[in-house]
Backbone bond lengths (Angstrom), bond angles and torsions (degrees), N, CA, C in turn:
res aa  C-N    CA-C-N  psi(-1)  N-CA   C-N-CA  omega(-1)  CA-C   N-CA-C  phi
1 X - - - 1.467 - - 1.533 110.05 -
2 X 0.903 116.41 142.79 1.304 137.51 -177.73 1.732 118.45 -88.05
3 X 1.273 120.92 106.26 1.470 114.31 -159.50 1.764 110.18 -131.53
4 X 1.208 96.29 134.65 1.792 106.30 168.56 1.483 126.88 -96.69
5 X 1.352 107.73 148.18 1.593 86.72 -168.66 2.014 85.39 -139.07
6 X 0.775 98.54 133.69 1.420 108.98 177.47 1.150 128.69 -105.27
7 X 1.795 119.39 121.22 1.467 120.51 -157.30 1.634 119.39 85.11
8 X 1.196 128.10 104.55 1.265 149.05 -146.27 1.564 93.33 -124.83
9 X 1.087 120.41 46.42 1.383 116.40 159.31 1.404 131.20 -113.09
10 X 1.594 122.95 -126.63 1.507 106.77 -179.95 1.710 122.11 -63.97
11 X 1.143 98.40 -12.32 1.841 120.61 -165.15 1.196 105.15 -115.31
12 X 1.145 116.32 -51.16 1.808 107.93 -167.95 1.543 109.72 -70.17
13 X 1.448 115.19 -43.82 1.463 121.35 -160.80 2.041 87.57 -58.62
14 X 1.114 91.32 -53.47 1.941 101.04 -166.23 1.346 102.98 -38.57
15 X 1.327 111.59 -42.00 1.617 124.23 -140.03 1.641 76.32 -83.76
16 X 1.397 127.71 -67.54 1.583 119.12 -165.45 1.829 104.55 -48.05
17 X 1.173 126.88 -52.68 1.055 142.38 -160.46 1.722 95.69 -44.06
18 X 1.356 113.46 -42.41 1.580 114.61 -176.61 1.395 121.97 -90.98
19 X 1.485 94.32 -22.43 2.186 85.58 154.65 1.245 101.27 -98.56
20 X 1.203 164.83 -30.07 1.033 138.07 -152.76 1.870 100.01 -85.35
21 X 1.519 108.28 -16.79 1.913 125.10 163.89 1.131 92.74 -41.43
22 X 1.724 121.75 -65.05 0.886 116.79 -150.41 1.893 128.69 -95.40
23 X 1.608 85.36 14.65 1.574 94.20 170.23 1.443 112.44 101.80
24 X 1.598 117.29 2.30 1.308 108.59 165.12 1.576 129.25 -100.60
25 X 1.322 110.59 138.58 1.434 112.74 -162.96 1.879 89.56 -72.96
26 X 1.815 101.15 128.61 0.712 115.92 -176.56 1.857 124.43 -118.95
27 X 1.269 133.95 100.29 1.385 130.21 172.65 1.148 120.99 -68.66
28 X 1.530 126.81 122.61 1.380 123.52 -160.16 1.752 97.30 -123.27
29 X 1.701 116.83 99.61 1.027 94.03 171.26 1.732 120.87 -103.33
30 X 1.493 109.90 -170.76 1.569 109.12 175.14 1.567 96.80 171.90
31 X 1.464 108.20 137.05 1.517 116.78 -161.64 1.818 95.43 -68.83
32 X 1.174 133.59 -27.24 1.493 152.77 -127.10 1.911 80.28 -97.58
33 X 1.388 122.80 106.05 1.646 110.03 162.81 2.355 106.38 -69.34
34 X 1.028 107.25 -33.10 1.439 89.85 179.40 1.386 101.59 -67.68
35 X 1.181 126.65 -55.56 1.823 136.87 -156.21 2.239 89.01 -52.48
36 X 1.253 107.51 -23.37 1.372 124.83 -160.67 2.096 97.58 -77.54
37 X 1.376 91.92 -64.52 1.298 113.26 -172.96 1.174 103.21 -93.42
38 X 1.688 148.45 39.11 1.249 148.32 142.41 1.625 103.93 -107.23
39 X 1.241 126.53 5.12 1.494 132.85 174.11 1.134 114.88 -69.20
40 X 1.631 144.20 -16.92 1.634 133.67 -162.48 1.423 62.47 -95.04
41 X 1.484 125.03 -94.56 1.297 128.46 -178.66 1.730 117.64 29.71
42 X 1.345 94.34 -97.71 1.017 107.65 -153.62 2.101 104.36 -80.08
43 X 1.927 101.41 -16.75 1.602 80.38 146.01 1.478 130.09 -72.41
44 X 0.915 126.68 -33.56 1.024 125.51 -175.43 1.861 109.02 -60.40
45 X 1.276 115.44 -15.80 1.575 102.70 174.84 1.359 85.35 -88.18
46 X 0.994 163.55 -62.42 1.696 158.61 -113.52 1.748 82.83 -88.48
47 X 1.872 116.53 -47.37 1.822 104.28 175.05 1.387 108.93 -36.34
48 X 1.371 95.29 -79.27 1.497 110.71 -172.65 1.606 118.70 -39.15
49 X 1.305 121.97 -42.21 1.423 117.63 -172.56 1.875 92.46 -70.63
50 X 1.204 126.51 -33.02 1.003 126.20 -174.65 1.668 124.64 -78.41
51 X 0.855 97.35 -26.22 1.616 121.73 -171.13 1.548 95.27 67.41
52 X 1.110 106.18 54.88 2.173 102.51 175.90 1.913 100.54 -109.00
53 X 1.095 98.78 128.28 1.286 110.35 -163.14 2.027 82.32 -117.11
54 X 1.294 125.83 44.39 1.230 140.69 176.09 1.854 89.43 -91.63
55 X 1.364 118.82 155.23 1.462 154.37 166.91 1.527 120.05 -79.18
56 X 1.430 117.07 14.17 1.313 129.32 -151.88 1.946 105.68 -52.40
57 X 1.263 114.35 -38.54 1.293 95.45 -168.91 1.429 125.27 -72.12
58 X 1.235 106.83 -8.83 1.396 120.16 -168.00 1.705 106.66 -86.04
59 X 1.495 114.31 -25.03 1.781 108.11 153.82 1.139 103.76 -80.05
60 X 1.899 153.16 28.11 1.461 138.01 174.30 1.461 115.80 -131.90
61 X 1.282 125.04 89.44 1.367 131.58 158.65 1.577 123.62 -59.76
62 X 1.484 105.29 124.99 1.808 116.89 -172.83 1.430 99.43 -74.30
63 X 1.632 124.70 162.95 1.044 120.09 155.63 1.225 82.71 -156.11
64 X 2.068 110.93 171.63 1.035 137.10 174.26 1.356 102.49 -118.60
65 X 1.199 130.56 -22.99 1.283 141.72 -155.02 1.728 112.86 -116.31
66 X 1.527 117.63 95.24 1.527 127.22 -170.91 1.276 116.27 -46.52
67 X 1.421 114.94 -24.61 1.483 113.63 -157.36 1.747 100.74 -100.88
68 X 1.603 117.82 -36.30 1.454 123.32 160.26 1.628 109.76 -65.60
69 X 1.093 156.68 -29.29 1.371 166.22 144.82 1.656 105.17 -22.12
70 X 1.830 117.28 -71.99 1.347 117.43 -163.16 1.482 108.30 -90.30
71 X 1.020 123.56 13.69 1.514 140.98 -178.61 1.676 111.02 -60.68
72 X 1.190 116.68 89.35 1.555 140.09 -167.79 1.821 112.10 51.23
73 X 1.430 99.72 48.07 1.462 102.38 -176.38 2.112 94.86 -93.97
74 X 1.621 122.63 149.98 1.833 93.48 173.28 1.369 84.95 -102.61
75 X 1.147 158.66 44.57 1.408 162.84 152.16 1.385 151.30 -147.97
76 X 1.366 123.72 94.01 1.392 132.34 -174.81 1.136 125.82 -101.13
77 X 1.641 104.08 105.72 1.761 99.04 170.34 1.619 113.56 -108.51
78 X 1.433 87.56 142.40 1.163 102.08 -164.61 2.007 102.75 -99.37
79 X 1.708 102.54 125.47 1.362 107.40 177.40 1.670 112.45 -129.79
80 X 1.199 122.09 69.19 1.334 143.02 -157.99 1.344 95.71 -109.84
81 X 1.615 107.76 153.91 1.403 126.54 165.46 2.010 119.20 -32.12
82 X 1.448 114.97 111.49 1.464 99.28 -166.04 1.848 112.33 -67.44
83 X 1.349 101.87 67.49 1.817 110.64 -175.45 1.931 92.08 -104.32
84 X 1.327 103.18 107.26 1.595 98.07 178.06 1.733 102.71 -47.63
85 X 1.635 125.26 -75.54 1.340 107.64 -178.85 1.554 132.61 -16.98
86 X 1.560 101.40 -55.27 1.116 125.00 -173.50 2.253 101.91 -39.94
87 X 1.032 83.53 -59.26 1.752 105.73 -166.32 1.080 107.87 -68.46
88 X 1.932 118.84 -53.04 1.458 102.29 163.41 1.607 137.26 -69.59
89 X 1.357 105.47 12.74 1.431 115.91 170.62 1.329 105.79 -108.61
90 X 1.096 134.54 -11.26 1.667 125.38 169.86 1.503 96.95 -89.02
91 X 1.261 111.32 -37.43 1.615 109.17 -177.24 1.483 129.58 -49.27
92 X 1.814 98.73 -37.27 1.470 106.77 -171.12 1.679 105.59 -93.35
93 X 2.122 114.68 -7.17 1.378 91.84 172.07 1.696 103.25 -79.50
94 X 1.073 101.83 -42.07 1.670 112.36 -175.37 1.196 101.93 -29.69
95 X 1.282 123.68 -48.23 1.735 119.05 177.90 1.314 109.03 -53.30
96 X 1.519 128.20 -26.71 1.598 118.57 -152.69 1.498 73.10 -100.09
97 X 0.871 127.20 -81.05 1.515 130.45 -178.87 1.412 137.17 -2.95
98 X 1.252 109.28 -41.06 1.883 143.06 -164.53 1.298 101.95 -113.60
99 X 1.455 107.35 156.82 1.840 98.05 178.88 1.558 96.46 -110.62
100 X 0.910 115.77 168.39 2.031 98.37 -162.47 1.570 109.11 -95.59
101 X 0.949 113.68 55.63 1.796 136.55 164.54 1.540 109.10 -110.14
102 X 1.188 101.85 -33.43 1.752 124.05 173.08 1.398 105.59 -58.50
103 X 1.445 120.67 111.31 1.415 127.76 153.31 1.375 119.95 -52.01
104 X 1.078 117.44 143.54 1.711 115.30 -173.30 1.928 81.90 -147.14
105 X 1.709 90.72 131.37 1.196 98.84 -164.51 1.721 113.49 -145.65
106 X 1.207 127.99 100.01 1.672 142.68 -152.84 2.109 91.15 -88.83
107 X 1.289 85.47 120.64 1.821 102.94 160.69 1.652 109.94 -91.65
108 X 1.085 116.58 20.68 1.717 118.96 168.32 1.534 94.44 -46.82
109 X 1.287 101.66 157.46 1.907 118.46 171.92 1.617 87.32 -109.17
110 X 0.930 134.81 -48.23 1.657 137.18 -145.39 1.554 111.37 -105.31
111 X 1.676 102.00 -63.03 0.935 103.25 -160.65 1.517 128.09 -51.49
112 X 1.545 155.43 -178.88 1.052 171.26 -176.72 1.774 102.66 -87.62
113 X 1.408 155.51 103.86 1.026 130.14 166.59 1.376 129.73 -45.93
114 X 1.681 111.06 -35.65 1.130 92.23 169.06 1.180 133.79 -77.03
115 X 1.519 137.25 -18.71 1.109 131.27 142.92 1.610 127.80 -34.21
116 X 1.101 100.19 -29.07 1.539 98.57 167.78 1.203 140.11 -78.55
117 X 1.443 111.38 -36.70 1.575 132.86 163.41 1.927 123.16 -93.89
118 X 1.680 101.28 21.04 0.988 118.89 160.81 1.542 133.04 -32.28
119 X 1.141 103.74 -30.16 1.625 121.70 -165.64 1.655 113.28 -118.37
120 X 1.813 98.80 -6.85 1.725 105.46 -177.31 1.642 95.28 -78.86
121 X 1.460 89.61 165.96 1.968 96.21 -179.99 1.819 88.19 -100.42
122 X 1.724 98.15 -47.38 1.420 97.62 -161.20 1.578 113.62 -87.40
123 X 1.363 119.75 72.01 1.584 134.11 175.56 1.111 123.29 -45.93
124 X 1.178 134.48 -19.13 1.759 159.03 178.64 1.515 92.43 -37.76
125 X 1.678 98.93 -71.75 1.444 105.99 -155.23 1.359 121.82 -96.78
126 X 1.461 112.75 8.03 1.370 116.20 157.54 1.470 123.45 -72.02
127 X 1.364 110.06 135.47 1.863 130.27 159.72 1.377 97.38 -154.77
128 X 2.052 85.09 172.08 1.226 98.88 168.08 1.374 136.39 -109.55
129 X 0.767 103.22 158.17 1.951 108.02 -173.19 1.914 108.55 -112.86
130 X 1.136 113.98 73.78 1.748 122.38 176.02 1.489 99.74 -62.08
131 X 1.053 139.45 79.03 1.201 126.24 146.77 1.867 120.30 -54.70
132 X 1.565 99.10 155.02 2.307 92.28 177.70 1.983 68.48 -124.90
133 X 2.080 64.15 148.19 1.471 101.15 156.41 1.392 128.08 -61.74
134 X 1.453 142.66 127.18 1.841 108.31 3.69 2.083 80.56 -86.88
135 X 1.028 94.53 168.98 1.880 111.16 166.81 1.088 110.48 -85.53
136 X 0.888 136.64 -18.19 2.015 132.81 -170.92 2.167 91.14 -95.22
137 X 0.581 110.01 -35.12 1.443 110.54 170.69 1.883 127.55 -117.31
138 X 1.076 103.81 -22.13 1.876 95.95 143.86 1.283 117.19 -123.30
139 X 1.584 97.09 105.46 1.789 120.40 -165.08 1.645 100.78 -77.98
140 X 1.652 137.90 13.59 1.504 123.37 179.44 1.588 80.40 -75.40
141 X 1.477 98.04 161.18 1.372 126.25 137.46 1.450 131.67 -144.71
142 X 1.314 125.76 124.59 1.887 122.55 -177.44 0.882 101.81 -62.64
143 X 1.295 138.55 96.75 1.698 130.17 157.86 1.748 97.92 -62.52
144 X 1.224 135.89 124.05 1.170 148.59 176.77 1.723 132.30 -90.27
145 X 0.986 124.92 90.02 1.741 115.56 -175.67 1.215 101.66 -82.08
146 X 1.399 114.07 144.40 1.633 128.53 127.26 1.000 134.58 -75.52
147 X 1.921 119.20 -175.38 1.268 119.42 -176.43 1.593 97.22 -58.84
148 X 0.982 119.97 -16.80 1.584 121.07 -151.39 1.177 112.58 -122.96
149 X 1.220 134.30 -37.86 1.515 138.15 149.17 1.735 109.68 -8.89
150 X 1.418 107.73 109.30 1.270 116.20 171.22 1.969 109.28 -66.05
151 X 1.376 90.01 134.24 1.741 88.18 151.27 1.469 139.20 -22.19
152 X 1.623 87.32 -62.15 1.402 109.34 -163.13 1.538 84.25 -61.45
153 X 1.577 128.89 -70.07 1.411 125.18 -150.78 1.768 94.06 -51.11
154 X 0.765 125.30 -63.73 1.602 109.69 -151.88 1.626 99.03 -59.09
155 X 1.576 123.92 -57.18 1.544 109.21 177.07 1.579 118.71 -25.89
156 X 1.099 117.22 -32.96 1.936 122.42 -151.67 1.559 78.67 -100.77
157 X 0.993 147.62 -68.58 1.972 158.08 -145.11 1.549 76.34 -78.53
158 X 1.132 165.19 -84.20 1.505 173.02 -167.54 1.809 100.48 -44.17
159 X 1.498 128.95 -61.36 1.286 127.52 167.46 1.318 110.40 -68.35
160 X 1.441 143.46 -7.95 1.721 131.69 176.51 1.610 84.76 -82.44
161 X 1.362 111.81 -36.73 1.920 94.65 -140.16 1.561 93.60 -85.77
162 X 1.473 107.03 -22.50 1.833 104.87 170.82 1.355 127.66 -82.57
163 X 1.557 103.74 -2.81 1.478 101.95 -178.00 2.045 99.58 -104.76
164 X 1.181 116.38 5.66 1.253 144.12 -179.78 1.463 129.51 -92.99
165 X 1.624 111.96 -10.90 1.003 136.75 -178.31 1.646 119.65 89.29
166 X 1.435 127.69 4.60 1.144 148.95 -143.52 1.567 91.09 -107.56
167 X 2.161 98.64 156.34 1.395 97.90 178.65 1.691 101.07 -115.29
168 X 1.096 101.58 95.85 1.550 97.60 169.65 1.334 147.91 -98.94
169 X 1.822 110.69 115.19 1.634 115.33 -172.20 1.316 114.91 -77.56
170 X 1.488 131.98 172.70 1.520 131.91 -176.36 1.943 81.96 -118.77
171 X 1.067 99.51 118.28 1.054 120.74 166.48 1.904 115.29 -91.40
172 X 1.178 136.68 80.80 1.142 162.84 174.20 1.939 122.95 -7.92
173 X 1.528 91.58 -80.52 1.347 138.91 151.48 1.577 109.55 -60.55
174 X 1.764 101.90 144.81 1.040 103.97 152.48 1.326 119.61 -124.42
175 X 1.358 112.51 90.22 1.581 107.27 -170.24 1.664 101.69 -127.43
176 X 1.526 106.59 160.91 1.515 109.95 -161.89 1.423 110.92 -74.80
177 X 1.707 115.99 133.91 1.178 135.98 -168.76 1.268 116.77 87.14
178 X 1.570 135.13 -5.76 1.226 160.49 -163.70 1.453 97.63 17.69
179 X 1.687 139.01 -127.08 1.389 122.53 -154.54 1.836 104.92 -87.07
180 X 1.584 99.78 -58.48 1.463 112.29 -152.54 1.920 93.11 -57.16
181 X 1.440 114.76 -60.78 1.499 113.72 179.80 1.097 129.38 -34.76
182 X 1.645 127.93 -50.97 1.290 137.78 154.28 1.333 116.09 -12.23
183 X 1.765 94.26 -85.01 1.485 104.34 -164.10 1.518 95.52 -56.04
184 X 1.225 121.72 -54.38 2.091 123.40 -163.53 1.535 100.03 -36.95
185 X 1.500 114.15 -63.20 1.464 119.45 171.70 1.374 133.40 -60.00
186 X 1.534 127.56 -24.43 0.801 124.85 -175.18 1.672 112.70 -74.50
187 X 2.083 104.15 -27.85 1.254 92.85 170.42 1.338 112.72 -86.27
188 X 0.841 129.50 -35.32 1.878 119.46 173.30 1.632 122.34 -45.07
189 X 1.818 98.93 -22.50 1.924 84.01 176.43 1.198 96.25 -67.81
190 X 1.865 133.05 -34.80 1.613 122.32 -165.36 1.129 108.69 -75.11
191 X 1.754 113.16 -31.52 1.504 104.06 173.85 1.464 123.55 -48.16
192 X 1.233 113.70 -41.95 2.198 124.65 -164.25 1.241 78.48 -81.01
193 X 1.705 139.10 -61.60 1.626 121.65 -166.07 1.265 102.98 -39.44
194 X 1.513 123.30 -90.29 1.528 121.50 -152.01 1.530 117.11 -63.85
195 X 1.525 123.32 -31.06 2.077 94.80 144.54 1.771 123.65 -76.66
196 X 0.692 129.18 -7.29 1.650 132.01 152.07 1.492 98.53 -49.01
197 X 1.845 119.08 -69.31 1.267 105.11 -154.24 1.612 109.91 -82.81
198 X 1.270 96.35 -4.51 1.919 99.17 -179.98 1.376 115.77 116.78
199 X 1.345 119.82 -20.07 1.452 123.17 -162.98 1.745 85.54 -62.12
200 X 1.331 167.77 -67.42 1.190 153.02 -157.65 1.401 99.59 -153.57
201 X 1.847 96.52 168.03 1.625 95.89 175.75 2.034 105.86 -108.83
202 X 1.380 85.12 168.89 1.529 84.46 -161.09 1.480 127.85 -42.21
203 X 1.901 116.26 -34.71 1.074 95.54 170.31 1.269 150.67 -71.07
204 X 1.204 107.08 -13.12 1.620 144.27 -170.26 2.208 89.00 -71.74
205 X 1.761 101.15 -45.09 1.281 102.57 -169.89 1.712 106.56 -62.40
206 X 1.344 111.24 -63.19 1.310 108.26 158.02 1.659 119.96 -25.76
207 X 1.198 111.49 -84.95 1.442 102.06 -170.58 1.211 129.36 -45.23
208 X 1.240 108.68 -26.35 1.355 127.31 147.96 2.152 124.97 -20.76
209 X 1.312 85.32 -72.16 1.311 122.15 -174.27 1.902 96.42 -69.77
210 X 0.910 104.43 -80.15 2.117 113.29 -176.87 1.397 91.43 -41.05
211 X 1.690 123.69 -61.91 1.522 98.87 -153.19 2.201 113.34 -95.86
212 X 1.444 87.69 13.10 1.723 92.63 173.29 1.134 114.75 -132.67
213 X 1.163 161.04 -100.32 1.332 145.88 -123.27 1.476 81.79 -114.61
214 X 1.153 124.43 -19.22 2.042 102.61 -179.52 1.360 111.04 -80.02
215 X 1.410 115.26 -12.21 1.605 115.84 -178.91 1.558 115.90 -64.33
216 X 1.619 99.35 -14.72 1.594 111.90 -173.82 1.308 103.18 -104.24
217 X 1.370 142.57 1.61 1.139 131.24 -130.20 2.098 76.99 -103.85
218 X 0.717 118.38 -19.91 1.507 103.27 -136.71 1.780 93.10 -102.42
219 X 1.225 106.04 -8.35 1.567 111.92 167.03 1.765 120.24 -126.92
220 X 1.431 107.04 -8.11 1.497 118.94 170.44 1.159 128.51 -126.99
221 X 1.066 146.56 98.25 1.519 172.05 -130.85 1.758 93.62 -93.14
222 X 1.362 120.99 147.51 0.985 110.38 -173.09 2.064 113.03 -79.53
223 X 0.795 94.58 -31.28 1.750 107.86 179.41 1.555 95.27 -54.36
224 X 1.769 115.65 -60.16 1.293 103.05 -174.67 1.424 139.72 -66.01
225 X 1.688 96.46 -20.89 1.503 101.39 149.83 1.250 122.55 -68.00
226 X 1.112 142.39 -11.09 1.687 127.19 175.66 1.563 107.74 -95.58
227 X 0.907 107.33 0.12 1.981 116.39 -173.48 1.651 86.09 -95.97
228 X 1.590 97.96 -52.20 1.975 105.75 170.74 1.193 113.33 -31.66
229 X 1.720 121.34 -67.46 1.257 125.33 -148.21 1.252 86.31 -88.92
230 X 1.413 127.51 -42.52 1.878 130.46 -161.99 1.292 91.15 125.00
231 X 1.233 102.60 170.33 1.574 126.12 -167.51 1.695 107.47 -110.42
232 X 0.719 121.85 -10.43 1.373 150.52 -165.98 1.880 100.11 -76.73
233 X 1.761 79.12 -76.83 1.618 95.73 -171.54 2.067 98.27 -71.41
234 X 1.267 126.57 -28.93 1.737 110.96 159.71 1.293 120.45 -70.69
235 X 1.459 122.84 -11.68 1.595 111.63 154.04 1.130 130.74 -39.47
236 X 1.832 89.67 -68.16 1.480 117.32 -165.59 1.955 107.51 -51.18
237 X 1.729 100.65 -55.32 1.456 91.36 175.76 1.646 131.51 -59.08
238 X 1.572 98.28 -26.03 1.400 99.08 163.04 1.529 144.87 -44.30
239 X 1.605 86.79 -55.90 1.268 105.55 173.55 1.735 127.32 -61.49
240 X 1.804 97.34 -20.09 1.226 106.46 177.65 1.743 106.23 -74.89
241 X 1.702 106.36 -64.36 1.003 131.16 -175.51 1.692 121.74 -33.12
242 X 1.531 89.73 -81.52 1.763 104.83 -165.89 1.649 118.60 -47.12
243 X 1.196 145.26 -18.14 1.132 132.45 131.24 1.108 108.35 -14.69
244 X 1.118 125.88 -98.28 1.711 142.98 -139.64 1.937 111.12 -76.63
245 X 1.459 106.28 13.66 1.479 121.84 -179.44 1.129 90.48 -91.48
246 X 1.742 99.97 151.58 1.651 116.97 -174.88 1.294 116.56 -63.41
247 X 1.292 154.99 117.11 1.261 128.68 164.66 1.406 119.88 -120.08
248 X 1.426 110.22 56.75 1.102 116.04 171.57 1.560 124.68 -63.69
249 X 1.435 139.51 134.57 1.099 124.09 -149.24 1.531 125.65 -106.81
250 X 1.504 92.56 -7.53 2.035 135.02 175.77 1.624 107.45 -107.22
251 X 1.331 93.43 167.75 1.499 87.15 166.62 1.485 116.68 -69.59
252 X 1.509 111.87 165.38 1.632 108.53 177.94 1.038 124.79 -54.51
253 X 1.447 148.63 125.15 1.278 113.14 161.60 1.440 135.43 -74.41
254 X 1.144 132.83 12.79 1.157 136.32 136.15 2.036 120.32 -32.22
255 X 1.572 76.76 -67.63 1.899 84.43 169.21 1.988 125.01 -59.35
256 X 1.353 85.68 -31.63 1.340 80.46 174.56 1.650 126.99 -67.04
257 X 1.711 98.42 -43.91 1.285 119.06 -179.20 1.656 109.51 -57.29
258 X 1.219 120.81 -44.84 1.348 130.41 -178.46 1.966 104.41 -51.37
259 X 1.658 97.61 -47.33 1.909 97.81 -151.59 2.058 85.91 -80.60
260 X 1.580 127.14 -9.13 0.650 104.57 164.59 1.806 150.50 -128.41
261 X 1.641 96.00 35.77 1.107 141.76 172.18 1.895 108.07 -105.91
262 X 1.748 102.47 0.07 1.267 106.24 165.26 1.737 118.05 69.08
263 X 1.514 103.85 10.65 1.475 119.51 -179.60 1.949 101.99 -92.53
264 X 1.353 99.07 66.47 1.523 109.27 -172.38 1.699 118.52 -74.03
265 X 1.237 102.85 -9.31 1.730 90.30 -161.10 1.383 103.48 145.92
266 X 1.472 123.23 176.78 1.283 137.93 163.82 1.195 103.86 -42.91
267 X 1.468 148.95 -87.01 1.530 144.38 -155.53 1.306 85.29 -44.41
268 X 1.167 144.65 -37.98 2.049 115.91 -149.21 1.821 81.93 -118.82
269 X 1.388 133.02 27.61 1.429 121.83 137.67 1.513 90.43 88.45
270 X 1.127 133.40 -18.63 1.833 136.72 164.68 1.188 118.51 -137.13
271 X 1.268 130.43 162.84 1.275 133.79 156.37 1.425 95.87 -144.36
272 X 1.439 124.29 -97.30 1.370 153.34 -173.64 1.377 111.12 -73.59
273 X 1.693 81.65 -45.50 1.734 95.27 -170.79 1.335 110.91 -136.68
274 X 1.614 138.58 168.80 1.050 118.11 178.03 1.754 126.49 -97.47
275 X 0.810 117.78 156.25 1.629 128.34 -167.90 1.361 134.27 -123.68
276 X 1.546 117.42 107.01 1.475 107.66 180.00 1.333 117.90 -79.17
277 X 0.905 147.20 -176.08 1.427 143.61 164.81 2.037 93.77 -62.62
278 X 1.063 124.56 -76.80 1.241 115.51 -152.12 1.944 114.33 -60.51
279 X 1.278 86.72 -21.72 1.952 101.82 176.65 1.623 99.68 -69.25
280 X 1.487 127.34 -45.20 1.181 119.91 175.20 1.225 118.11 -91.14
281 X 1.601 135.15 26.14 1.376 148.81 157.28 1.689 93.87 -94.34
282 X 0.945 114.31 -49.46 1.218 126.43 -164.01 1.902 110.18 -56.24
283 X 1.704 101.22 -56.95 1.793 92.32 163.48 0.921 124.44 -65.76
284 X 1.411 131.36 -31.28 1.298 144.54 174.72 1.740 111.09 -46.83
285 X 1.229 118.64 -58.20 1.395 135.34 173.56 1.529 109.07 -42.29
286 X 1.435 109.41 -65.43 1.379 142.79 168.89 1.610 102.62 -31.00
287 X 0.919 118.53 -59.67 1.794 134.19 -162.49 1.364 91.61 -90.96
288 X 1.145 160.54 -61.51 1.452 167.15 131.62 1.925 96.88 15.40
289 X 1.526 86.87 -70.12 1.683 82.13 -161.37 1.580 109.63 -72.00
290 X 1.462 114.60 -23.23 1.432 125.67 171.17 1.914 104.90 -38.80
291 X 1.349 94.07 -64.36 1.361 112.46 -168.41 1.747 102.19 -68.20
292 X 1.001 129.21 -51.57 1.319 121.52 168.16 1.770 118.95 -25.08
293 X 1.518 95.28 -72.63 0.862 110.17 -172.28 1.963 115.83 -61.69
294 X 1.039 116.24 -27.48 1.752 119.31 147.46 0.906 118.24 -57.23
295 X 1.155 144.44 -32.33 1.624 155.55 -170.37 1.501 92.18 -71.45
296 X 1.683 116.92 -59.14 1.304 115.22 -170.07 1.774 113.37 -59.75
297 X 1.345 87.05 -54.78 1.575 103.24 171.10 1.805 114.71 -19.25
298 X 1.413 101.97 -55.91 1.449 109.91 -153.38 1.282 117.01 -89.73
299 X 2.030 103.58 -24.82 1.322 128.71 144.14 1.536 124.02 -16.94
300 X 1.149 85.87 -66.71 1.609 120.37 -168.31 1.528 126.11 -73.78
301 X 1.816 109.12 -39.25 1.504 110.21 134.77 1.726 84.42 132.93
302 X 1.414 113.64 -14.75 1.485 126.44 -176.27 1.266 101.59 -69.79
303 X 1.518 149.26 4.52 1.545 112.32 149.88 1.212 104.86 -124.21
304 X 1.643 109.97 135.39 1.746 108.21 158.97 1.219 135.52 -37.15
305 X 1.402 114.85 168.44 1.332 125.83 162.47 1.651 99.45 -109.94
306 X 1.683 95.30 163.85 1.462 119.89 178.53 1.153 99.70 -80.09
């Protein structure tokens, strides 16, 4: 099959890089001529991180031009700036564009699909496709239904991304952040509560997190730990607990106050916590070799898929 992927940036370029692995002729467009011509580039690091000694660019044609891009492709994912307007206006040319057998398929993390395909006539063949950062080394993807989302489309968008090397869930619902976002966010509102309210400061919260219950995270699912421990004994803490969980219903204002006092993160030397240049080389490095070393992993054939 012949596939388009729209937006050649941190996500899109990756995302072609792993079908076109897998042998599908792939059109990669993006209005941007550098974002265009930084693509051998930056496949060529995704080889190397991979050790894939695959020919990949030679199944990937550039374009600048949307309408030469989806030109007898049956699949378009779309990896564009996350600006809802933005998406529901590529969405509704893509409809004029595509003949409506054509999957049309949104890499939003957040957004609602149907908010996205707001403006399509032919709703059938819209879902979403959540890819996580980078995609060549975290192989989930949310394939996403709507009220309207045909069957057929998600079976076929579910068999490309598995015959692609990809791990793909059926995401049910279409509700915002669909599974993986939820949970990610849901612990970060408790994270900003309890340094907001004082109980610790962030790094302590982190270390927290890396050297206890995240050490399990990556082979035990949280459900299967409570079936683990019993259901019994996750009552009991419940019943203690859930009261006293954040439920703030906005973002924190803690977080707000921070992004606008310009205390953004590592580049601006604070966010949460404070940052030298070499302390934030330093996670960076850290997370680098993490991911390397998954890359090899998956190489190698030693970790499952979902």
């Amino acid at each position: 099959m012949r596939i388009a992927v729209i937006g050649a940036g941190l996500m899109g370029h990756a995302i072609a890089y792993m079908l076109a692995a897998a042998g599908h002729p792939v059109a990669l467009q993006d209005p941007s001529d550098a974002s265009l011509a930084s693509v051998p580039e930056r496949f060529a690091r995704i080889a190397e991180t991979l050790r894939d000694g695959n020919d990949v660019i030679n199944r990937v044609t550039m374009h600048a031009n949307l309408a030469d891009a989806v030109d007898g492709v049956g699949l378009v994912i779309e990896a564009a700036p996350e600006k809802p307007a933005l998406k529901q206006a590529l969405f509704a040319e893509l409809d004029t564009l595509t003949g409506p057998d054509v999957i049309l398929a949104s890499n939003t993390s957040v957004i609602p699909i149907g908010r996205v395909s707001e403006k399509v006539q032919h709703k059938s063949r819209v879902l979403g496709t959540h890819f996580w950062n980078p995609p060549h080394i975290v192989r989930l993807v949310e394939v996403v239904q709507t009220d309207h989302t045909s069957t057929a489309a998600v079976e076929q968008t579910m068999a490309v991304l598995a015959n692609a090397g990809m791990s793909p869930v059926h995401v049910k619902k279409d509700v915002p952040g669909f599974i993986g976002n939820r949970l990610q966010h849901a612990l970060k509102r408790e994270a900003i509560a309890l340094v907001a309210s004082g109980v610790c400061d962030a790094k302590t919260l982190d270390f927290v997190v890396r050297e206890g219950f995240g050490a399990r995270l990556g082979v035990l699912g949280p459900l299967e730990q409570s079936d683990m421990i019993g259901m019994a004994l996750t009552l009991d803490i419940h019943e203690v607990l859930m009261p006293h969980l954040d439920t703030t219903a906005v973002a924190h204002p803690l977080l707000r106050e921070k992004v606008e006092n310009g205390e953004t993160g590592m580049a601006a030397g604070r966010g949460f916590a404070e940052w030298t240049p070499t302390e934030a080389q330093e996670v960076r490095d850290r997370f680098s070799r993490f991911m390397a070393e998954r890359a090899a992993e998956k190489r190698s054939g030693k970790s499952g898929s979902a």
